[in-house]
Phi, psi and omega in degrees: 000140134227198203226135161301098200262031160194128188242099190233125188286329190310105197255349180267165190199089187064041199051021182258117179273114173257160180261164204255154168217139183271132230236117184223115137336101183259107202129350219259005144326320187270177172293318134357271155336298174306322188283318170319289169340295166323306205273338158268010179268358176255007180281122187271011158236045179236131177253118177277130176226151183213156209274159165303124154356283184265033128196118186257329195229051167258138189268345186285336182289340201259335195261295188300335172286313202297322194257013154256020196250117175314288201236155190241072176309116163283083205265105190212182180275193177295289197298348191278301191315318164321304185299316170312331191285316182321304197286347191274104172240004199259117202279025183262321194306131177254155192234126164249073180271143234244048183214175224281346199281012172226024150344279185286336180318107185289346165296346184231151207265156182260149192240084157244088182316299174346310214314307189215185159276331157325276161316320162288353197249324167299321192302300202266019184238356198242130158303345174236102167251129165266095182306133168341168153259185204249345157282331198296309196303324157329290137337277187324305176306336195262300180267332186320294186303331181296308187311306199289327176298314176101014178275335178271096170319151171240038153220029141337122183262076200299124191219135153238167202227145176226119162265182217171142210256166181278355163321284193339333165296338194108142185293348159339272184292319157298355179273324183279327179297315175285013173286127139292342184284013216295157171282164189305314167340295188331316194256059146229147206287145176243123174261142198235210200063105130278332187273347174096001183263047179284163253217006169229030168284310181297335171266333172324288202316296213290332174313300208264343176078004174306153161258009167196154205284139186287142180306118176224121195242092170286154170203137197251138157205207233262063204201139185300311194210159173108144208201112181281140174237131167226149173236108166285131150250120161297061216332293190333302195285357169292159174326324193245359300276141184226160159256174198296350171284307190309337166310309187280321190289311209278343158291306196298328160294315176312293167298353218282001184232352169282159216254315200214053192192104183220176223224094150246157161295176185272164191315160172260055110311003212004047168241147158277069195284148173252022167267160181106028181190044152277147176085013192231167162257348163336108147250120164268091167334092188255126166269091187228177208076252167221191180281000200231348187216093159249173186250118156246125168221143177257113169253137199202185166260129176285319159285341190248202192325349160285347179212280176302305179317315168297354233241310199288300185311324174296302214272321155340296187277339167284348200261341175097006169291202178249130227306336192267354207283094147096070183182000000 
């Protein structure tokens, strides 16, 4: 069995009539999953329904909720998603899987609305979205417009450095940062990916059009959410040489229509936090260095516009509300 555990009648929004669209978690356990949960129980055209406890993981129960459903989140591992997809036949339902396997995927639209006008048009016309992963959106936001622009070659030797609050792991790994016996190492920022194989390398490259995946050195330390992403450029090697205004003029133009995306120099503390946009879809583009060496870095919530928040804002523009409605 399962039940609609939130019911809201109201359907106007700025004098605008909406339809309720009913909303099912595949998932909703996880960190994700949760943070998701939350935010649509504050959503005011979402009816949320959810499966019974003991059976979360009967799948004839999960398919009949799932093909009665507008939209269907996937907060799952790869391979359960994949399978979950399986199950969906009813061709109204939209799937926001918010996990790496369809990423790459030419069938399924990647759902960073920023990128373009284009893209946001894909977005709300497409039934299969792959939500971003939460370094990759950091990246994507940064090198795209350069690539896309032709000022950035797209065989550019590209490297980024990223930090990350320990949410990111998984209640796994929150549990051990959050272990008082925890080992000491635990509260030093630790950089991991060592092998060059991080699992949000294949979408950079083909989002951004690179020819080749970027040198990308993550570190998790010792703080819940929030996330710095930085990409150093040389200018010389760019197509073009620009300066550090022209960089900033050339984000800033990009960006200048986003909802939830805006372009600053850097703090005058001269410190850099990848704190200040928990709980939000908010991302900030920080421009910083000379004319001759700049630092781009995005700062955003890794749970929030790295994940959930991105996960809500897609199903906004697929469902055709309005884009900021409960974000």
């Amino acid at each position: 069995m399962w039940k609609i555990i939130r019911k809201i009648k109201v359907n106007t929004y700025k004098g605008k009539r909406y339809f309720m669209a009913k909303v099912f978690i595949d998932g909703q356990a996880g960190t994700t999953g949760l943070q998701l949960k939350e935010k649509l129980m504050k959503h005011p055209y979402v009816d949320l329904i959810e499966i019974e406890e003991s059976k979360r993981k009967d799948s004839a129960e999960r398919q009949k909720l799932m093909n009665s459903a507008d939209v269907v989140f996937l907060c799952l591992p790869d391979a359960a998603a994949i399978e979950a997809v399986k199950l969906v036949t009813n061709p109204d339902t939209v799937i926001i899987d918010a996990s790496t396997a369809h990423r790459t995927n030419e069938e399924w639209t990647y759902g960073f609305p920023e990128l373009s006008d284009k893209q946001f048009e894909k977005i709300k016309s497409s039934k299969r979205i792959a939500n971003p992963g939460c370094h990759a959106s950091g990246f994507v936001s940064i090198v795209y417009p350069l690539v896309n622009s032709g000022i950035m070659p797209a065989d550019y030797p590209v490297t980024a450095f990223s930090i990350t609050g320990y949410s990111g792991g998984g209640n796994k790994m929150i549990g051990e940062y959050e272990n008082p016996d925890r080992e000491e190492e635990i509260g030093t920022p630790r950089q991991y990916g060592l092998s060059q194989m991080h699992k949000h390398l294949p979408e950079m490259k083909k989002v951004c059009g690179l020819t080749s995946e970027p040198i990308f050195m993550p570190v998790v330390s010792d703080y819940y959410c929030g996330m710095a992403v930085s990409v150093p450029v040389f200018t010389k090697m760019l197509n073009k040489k620009l300066t550090l205004k022209e960089v900033y003029d050339l984000l800033d133009e990009f960006y200048k229509d986003s909802k939830f995306i805006n372009v600053s120099y850097a703090p005058e503390s001269g410190f850099l936090s990848p704190l200040g946009h928990e709980g939000t879809n908010k991302m900030t583009i920080y421009v910083n260095g000379n004319d001759d060496r700049i630092v781009l870095t995005s700062v955003f919530d890794n749970l929030g516009k790295g994940a959930s928040s991105a996960a809500v804002e897609n199903m906004n523009i697929a469902m055709g509300f309005e884009e900021t409605t409960a974000l």
